[in-house]
Backbone as JSON Lines, residues from 0, in Angstrom:
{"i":0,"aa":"X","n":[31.98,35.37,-33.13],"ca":[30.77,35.38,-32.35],"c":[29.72,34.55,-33.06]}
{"i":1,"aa":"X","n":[28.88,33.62,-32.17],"ca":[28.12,33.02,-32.77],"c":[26.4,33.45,-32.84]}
{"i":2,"aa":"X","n":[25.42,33.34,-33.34],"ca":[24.4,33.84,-33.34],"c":[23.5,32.96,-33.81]}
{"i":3,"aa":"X","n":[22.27,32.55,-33.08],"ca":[21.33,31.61,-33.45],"c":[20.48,32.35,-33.88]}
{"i":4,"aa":"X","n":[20.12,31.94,-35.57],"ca":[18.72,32.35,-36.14],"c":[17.78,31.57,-35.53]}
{"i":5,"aa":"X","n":[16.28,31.9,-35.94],"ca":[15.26,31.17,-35.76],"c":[15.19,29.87,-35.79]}
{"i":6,"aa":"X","n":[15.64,29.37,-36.93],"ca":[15.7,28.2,-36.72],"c":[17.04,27.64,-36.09]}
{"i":7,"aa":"X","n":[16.79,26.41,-34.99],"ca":[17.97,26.44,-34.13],"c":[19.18,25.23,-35.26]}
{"i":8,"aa":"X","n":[18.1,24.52,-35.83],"ca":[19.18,24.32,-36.68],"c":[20.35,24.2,-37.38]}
{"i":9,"aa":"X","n":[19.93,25.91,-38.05],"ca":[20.85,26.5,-38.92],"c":[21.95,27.39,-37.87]}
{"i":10,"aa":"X","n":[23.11,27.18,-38.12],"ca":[24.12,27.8,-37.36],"c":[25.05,28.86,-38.11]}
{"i":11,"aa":"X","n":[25.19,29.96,-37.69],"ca":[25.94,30.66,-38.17],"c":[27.36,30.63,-38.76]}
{"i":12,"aa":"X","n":[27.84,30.65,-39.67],"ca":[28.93,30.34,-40.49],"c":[30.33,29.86,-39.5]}
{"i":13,"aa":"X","n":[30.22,31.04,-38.61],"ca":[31.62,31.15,-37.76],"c":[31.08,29.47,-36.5]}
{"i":14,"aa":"X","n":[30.24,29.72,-36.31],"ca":[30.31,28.44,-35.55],"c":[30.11,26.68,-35.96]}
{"i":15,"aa":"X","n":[29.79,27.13,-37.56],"ca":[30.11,25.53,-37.73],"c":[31.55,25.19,-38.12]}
{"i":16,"aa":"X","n":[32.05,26.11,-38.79],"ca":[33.55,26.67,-38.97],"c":[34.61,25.71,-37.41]}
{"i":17,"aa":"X","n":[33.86,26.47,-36.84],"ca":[34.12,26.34,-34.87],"c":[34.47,24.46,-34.95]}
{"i":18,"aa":"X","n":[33.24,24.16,-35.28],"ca":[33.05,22.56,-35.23],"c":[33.38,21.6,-36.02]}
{"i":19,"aa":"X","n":[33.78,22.02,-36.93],"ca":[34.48,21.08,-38.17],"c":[36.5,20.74,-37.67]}
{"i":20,"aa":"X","n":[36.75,22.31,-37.16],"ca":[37.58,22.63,-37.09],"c":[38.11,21.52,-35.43]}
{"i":21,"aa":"X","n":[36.82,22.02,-34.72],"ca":[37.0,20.8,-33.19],"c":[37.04,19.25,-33.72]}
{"i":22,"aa":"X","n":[35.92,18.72,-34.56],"ca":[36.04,17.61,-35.08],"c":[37.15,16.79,-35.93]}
{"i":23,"aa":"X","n":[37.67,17.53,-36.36],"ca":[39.56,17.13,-37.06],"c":[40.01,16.83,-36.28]}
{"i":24,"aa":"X","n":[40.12,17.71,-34.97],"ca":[40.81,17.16,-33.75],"c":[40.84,16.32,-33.15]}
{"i":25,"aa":"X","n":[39.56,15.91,-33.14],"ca":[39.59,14.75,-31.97],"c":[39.62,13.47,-33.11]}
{"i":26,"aa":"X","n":[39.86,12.18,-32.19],"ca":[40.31,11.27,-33.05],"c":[39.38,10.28,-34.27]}
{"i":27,"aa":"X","n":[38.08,10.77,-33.27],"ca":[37.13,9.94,-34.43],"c":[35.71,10.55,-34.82]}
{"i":28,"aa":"X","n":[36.14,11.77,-34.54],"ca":[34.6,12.84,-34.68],"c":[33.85,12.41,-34.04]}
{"i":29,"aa":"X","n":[33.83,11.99,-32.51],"ca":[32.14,12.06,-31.97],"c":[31.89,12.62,-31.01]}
{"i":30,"aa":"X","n":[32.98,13.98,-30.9],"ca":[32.93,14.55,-29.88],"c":[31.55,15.7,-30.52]}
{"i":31,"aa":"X","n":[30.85,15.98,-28.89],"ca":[29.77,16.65,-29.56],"c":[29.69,17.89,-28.13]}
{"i":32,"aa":"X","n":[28.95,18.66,-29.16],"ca":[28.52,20.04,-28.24],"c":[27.08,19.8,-27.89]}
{"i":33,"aa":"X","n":[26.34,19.09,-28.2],"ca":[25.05,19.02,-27.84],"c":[24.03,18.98,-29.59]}
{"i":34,"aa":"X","n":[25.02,18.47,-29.88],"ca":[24.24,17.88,-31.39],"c":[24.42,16.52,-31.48]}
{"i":35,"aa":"X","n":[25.1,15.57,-31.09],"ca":[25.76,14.2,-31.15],"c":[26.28,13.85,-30.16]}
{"i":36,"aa":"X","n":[26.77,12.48,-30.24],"ca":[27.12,12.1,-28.91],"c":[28.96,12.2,-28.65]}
{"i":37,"aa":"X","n":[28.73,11.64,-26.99],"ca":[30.37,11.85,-26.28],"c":[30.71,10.36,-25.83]}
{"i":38,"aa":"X","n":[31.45,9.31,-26.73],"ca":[31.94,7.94,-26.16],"c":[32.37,8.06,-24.67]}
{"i":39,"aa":"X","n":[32.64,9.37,-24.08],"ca":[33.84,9.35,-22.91],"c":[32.39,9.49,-21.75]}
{"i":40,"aa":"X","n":[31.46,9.83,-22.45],"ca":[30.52,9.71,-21.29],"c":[29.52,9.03,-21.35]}
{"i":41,"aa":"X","n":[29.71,7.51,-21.57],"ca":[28.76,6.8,-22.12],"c":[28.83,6.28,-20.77]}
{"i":42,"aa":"X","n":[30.07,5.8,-19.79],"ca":[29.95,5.08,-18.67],"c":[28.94,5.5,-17.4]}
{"i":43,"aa":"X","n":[29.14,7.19,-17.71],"ca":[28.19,7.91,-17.25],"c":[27.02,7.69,-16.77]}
{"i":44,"aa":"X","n":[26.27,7.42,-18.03],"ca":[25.14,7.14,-18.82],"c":[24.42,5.77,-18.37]}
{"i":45,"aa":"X","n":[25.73,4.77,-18.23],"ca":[25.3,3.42,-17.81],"c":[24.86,3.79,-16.21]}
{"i":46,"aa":"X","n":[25.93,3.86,-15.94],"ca":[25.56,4.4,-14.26],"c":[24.11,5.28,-13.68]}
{"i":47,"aa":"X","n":[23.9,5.77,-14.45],"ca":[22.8,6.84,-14.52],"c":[21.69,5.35,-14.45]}
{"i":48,"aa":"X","n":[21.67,4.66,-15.68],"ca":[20.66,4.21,-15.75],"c":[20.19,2.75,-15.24]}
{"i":49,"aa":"X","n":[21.31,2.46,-15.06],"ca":[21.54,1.2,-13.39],"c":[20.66,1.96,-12.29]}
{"i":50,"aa":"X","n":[20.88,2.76,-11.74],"ca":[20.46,3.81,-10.84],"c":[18.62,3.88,-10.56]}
{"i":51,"aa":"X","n":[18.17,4.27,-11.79],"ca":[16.9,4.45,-12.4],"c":[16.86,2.94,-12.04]}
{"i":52,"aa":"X","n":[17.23,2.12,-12.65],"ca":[16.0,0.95,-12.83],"c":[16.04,0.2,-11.68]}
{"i":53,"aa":"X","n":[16.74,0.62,-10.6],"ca":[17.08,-0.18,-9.1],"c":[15.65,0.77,-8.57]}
{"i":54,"aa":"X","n":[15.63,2.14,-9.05],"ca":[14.65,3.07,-8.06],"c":[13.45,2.59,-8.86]}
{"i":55,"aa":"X","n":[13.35,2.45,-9.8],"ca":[12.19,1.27,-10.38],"c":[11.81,0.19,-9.83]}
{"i":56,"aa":"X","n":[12.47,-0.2,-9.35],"ca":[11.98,-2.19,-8.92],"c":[11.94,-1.41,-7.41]}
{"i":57,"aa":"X","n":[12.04,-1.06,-6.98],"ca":[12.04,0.13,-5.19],"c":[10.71,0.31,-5.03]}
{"i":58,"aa":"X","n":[10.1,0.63,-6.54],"ca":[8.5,1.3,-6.17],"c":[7.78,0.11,-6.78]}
{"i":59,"aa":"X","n":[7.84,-0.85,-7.57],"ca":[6.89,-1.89,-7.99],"c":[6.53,-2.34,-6.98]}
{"i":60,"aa":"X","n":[5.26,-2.72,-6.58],"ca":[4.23,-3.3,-6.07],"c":[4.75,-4.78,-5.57]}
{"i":61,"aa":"X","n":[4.72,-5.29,-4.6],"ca":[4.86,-6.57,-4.02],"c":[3.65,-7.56,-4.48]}
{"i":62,"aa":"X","n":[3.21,-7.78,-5.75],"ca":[2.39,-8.67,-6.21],"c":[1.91,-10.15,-5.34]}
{"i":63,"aa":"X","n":[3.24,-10.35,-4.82],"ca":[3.08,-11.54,-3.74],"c":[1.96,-11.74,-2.59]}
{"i":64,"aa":"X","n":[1.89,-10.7,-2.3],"ca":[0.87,-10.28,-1.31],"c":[-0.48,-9.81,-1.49]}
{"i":65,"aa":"X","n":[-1.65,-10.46,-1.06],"ca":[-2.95,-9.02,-1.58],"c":[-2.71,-7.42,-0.44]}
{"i":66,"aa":"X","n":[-3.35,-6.66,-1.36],"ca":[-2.91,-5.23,-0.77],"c":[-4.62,-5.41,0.05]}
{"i":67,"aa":"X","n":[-5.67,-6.1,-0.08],"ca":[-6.65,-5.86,0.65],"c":[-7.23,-7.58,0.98]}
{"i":68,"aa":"X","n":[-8.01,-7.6,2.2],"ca":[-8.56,-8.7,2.08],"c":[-9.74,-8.64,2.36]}
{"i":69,"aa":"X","n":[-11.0,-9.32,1.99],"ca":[-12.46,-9.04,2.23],"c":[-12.78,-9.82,3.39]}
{"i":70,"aa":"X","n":[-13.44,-9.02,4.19],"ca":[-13.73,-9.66,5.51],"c":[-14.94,-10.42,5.44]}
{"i":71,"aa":"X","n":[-14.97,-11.44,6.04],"ca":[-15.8,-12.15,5.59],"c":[-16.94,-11.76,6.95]}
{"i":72,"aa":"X","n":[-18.58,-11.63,5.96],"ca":[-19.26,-11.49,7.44],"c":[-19.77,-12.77,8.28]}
{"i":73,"aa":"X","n":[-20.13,-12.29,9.27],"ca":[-20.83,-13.36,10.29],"c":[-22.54,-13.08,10.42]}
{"i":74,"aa":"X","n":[-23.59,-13.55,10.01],"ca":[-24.55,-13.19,9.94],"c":[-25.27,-13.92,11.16]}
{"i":75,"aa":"X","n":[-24.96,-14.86,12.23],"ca":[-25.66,-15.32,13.34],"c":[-25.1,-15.89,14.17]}
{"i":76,"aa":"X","n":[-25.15,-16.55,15.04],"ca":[-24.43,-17.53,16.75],"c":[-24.47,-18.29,16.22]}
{"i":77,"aa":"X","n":[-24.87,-19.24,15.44],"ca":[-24.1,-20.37,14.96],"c":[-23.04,-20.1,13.92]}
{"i":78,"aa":"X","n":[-22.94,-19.49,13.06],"ca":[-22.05,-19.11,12.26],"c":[-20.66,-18.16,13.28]}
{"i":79,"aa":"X","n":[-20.73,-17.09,14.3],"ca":[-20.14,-17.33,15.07],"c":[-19.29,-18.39,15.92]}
{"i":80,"aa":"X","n":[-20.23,-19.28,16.4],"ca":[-19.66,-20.53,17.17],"c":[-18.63,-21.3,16.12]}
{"i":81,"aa":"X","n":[-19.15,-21.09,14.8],"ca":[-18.03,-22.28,14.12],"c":[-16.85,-21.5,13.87]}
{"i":82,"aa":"X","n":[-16.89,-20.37,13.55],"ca":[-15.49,-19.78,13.52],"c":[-14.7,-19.48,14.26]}
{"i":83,"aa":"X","n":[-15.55,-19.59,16.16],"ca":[-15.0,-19.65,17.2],"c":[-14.02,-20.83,17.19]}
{"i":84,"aa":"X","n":[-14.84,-21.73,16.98],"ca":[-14.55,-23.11,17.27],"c":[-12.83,-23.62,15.84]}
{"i":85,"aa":"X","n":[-13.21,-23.29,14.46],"ca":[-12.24,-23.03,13.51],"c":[-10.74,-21.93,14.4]}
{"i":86,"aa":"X","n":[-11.11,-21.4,14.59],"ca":[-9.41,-20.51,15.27],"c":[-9.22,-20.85,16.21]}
{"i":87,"aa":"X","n":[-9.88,-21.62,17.62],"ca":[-9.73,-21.98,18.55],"c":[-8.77,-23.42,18.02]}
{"i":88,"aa":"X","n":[-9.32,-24.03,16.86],"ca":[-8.58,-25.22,16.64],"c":[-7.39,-24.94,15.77]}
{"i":89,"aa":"X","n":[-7.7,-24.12,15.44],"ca":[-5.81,-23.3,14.2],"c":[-4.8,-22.65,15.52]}
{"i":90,"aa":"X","n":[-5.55,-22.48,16.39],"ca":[-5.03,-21.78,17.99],"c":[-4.67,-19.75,17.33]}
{"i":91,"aa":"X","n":[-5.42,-19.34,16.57],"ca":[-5.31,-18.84,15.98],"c":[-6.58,-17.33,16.67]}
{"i":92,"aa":"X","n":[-6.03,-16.26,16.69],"ca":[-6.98,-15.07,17.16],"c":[-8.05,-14.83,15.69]}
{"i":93,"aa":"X","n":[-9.09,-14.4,15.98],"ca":[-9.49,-13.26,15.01],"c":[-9.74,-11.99,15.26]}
{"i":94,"aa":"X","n":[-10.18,-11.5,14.66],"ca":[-10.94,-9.82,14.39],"c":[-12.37,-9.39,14.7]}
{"i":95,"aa":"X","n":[-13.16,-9.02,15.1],"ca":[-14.71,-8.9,14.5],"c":[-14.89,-7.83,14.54]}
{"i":96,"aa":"X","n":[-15.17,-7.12,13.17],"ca":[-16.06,-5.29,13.23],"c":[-17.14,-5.47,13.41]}
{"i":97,"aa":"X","n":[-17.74,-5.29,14.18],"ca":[-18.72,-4.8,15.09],"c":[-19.27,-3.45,14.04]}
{"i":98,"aa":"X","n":[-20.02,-3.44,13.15],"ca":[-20.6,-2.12,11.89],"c":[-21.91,-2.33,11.9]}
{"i":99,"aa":"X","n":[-22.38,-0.71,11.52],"ca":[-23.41,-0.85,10.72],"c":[-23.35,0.04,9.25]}
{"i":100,"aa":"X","n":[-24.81,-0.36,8.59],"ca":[-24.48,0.24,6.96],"c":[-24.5,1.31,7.14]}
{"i":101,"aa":"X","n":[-25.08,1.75,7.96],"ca":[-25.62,3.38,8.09],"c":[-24.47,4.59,8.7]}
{"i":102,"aa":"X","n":[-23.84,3.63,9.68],"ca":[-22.33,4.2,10.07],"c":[-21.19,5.01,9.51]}
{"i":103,"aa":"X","n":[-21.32,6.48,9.01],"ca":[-19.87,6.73,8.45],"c":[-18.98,6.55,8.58]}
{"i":104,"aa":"X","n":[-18.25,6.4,9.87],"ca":[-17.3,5.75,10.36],"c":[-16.86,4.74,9.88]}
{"i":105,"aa":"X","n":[-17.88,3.95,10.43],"ca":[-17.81,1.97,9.99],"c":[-17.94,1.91,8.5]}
{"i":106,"aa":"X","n":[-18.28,2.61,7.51],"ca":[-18.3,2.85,6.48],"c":[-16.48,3.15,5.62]}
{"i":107,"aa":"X","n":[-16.26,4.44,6.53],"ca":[-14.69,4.77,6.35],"c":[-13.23,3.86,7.02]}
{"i":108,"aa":"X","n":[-13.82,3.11,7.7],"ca":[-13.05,2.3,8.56],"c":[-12.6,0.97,7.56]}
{"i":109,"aa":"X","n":[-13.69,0.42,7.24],"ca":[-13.54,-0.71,6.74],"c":[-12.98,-1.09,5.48]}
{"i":110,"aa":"X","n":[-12.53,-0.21,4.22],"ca":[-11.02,-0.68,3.71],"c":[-9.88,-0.83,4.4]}
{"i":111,"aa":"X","n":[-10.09,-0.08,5.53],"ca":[-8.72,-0.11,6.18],"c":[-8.28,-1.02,6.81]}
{"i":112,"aa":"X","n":[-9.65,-1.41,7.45],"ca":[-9.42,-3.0,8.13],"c":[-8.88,-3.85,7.04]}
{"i":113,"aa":"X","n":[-9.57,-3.75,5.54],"ca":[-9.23,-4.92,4.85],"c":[-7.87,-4.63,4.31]}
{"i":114,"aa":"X","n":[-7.07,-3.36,4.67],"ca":[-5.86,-3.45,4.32],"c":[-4.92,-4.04,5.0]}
{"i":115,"aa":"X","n":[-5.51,-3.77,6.57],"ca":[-4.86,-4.25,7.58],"c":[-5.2,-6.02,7.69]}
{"i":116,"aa":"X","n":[-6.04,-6.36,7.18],"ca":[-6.09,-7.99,6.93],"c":[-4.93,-8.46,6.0]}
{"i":117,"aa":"X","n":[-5.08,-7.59,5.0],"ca":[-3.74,-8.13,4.09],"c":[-2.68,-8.29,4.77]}
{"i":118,"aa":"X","n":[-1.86,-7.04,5.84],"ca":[-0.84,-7.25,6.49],"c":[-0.76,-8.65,7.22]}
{"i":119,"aa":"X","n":[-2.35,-9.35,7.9],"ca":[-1.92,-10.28,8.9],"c":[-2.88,-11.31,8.54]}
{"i":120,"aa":"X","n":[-2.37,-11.41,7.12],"ca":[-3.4,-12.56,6.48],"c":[-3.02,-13.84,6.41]}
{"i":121,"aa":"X","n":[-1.89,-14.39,7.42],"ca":[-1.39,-15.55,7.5],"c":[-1.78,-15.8,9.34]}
{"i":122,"aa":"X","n":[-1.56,-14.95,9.57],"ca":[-2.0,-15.13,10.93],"c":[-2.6,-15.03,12.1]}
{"i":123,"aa":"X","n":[-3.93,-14.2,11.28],"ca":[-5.56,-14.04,11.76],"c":[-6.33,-13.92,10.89]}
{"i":124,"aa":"X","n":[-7.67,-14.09,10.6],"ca":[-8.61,-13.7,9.93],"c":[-9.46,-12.37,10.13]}
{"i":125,"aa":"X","n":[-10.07,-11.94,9.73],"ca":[-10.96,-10.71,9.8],"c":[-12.59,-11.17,9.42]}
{"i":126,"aa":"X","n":[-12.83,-10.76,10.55],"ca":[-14.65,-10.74,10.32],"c":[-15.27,-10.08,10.7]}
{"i":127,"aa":"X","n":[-16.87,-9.06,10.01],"ca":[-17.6,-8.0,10.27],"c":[-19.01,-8.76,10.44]}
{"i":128,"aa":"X","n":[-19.28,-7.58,11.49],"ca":[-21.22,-8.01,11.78],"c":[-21.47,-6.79,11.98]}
{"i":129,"aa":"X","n":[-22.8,-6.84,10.67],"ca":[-23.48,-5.97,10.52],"c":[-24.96,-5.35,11.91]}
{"i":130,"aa":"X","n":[-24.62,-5.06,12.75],"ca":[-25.64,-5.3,14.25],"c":[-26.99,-4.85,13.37]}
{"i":131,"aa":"X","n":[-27.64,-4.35,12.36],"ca":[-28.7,-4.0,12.1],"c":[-29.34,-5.45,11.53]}
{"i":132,"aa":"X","n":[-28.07,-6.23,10.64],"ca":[-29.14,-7.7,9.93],"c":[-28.69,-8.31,11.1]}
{"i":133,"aa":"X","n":[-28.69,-8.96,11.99],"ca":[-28.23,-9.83,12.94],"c":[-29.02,-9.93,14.46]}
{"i":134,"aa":"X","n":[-29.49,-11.08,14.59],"ca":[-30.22,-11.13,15.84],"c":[-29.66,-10.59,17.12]}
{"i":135,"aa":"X","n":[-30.6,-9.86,17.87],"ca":[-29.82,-8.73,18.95],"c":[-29.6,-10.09,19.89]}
{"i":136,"aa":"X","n":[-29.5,-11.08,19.88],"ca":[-28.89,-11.94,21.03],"c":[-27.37,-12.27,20.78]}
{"i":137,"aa":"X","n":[-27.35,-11.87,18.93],"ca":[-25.58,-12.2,18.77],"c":[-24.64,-11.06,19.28]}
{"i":138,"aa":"X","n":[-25.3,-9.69,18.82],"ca":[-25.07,-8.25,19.64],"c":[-24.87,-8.49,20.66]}
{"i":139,"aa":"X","n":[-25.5,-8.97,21.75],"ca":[-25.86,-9.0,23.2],"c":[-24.32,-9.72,23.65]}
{"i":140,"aa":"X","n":[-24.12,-10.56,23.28],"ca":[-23.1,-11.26,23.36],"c":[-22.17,-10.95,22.92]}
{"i":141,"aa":"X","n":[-21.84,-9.97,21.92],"ca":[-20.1,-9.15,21.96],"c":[-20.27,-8.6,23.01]}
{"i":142,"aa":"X","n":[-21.39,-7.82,23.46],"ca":[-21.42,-6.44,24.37],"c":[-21.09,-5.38,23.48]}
{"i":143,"aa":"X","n":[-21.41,-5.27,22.63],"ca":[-21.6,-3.94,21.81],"c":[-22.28,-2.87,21.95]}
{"i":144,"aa":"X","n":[-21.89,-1.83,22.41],"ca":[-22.85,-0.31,23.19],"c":[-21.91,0.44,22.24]}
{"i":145,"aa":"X","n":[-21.55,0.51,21.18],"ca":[-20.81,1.46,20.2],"c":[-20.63,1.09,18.58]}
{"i":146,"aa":"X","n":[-20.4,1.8,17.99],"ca":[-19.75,1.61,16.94],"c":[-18.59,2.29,16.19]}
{"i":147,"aa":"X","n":[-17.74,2.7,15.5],"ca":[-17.7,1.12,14.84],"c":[-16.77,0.26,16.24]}
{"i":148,"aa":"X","n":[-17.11,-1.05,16.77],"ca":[-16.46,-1.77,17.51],"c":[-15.31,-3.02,17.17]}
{"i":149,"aa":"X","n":[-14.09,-2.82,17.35],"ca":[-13.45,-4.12,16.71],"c":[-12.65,-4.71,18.15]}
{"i":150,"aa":"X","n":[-13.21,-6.24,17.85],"ca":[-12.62,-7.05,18.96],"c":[-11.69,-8.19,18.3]}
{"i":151,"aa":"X","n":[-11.17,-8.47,19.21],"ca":[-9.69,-9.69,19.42],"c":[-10.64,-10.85,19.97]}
{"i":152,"aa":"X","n":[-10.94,-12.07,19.49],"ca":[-11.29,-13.07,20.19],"c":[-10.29,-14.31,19.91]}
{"i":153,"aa":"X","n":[-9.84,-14.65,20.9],"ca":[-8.65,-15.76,20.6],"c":[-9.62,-17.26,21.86]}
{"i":154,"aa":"X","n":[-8.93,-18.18,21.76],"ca":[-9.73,-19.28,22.72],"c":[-11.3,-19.2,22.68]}
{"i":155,"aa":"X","n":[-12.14,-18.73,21.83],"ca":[-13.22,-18.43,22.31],"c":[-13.9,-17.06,22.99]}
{"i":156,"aa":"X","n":[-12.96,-16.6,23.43],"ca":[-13.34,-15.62,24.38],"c":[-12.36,-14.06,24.04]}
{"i":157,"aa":"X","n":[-13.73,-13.18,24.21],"ca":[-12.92,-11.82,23.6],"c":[-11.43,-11.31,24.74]}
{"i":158,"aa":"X","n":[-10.98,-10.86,24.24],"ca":[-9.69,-10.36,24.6],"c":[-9.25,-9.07,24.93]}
{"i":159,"aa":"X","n":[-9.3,-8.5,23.9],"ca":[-9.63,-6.87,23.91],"c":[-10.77,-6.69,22.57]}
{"i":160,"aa":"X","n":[-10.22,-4.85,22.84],"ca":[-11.56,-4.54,21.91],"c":[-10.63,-2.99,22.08]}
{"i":161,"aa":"X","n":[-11.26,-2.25,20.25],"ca":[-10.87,-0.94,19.97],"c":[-12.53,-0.34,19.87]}
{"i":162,"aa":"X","n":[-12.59,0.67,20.63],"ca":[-13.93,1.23,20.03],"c":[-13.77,2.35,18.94]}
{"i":163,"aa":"X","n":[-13.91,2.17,18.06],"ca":[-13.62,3.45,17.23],"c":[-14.47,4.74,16.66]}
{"i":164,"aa":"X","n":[-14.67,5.92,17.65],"ca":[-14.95,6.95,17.51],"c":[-14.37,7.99,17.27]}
{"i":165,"aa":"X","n":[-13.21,7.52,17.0],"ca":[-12.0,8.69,16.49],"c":[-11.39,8.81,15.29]}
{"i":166,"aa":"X","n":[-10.4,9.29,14.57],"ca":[-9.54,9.21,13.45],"c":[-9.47,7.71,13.16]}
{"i":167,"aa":"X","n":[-9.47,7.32,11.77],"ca":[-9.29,6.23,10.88],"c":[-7.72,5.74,11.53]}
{"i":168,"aa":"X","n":[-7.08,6.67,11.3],"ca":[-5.74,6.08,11.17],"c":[-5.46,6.0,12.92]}
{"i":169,"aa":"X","n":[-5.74,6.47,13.6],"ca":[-5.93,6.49,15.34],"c":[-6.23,5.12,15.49]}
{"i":170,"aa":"X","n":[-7.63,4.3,15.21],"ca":[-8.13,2.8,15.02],"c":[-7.21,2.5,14.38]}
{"i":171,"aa":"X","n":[-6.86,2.01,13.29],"ca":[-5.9,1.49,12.57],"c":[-4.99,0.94,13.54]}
{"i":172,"aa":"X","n":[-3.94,2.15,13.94],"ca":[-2.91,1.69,14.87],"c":[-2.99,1.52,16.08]}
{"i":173,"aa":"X","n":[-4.22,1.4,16.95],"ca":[-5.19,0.66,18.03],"c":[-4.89,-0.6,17.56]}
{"i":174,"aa":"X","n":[-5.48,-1.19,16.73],"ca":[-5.71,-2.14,16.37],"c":[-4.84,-3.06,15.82]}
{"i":175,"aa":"X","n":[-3.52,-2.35,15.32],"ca":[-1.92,-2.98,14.61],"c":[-1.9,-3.18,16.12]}
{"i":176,"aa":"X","n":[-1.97,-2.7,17.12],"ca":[-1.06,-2.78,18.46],"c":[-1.54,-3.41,19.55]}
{"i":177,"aa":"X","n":[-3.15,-4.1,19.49],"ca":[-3.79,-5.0,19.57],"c":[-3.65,-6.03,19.41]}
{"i":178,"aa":"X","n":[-3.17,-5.98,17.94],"ca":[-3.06,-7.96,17.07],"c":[-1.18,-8.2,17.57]}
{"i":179,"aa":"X","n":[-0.41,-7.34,17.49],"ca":[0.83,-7.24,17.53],"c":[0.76,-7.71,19.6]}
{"i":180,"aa":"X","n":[0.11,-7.36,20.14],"ca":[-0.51,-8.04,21.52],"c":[-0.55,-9.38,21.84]}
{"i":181,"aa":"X","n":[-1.54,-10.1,20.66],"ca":[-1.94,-11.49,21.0],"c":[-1.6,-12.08,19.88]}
{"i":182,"aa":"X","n":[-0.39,-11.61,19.02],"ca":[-0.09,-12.78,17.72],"c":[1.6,-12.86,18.35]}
């Protein structure tokens, strides 16, 4: 019978007895009980750790890509008109959030947009107007009676539009299913 003192160490007479006696046996002593190692399960081991480093590179980050993109704002109708005029000539849709600063919403909304720019950052742009700095004739002209408001303008001319007074992630996928619409 074997018996562990305090220290795990030290092993009781009869069981190193046990292990000297196993180790003669086998052909090159490295068979182990959990003090040393087992050659026969080294393949094991490899396998194990092939395994791991595949579920490693699974979760690394796609560096290739930005995970956010900054929307660039529009501060007036001429600055409007040229970016009309820029995607109209790429034949290309954009975005416009329709925010204000004061907005929690439009506040909580807008990483998300810029995450969702990253997704479709080859093949629209994203742009926000702030309706509080901005002349109410550029307002007048989305037709903005809400916030936070995000529109599709492709050719010049708006397309659709998400009004977002609901759940973040509700807009979000409004808005994936919007661009997934006119791209």
């Amino acid at each position: 019978m074997s018996i562990l003192l305090p220290n795990s160490q030290i092993l009781c007479r009869s069981e190193i007895q046990q292990q000297q006696q196993l180790s003669s046996n086998t052909a090159n002593g490295l068979k182990s009980y959990g003090f040393g190692f087992d050659r026969s399960k080294s393949d094991q081991w490899k396998k194990i750790a092939k395994k791991d480093l595949i579920k490693a590179y699974s979760f690394w980050p796609d560096l290739s890509r930005p995970a956010a993109v900054e929307m660039e704002p529009i501060q007036d109708s001429e600055q409007l008109d040229k970016v009309l005029d820029r995607a109209k000539d790429l034949s290309q849709p954009i975005i416009i959030d329709w925010m204000a600063n004061w907005c929690r919403k439009c506040i909580y909304l807008r990483p998300k947009l810029e995450k969702l720019a990253a997704e479709f950052d080859t093949k629209l742009k994203f742009y926000c107007v702030d309706v509080n700095s901005v002349p109410q004739a550029l307002v007048k002209r989305g037709n903005i009676s809400k916030m936070p408001t995000i529109q599709l303008w492709k050719d010049g001319e708006m397309k659709a539009e998400v009004i977002g007074g609901h759940k973040a992630w509700l807009v979000i996928e409004e808005v994936r299913e919007m661009i997934k619409k006119f791209v």
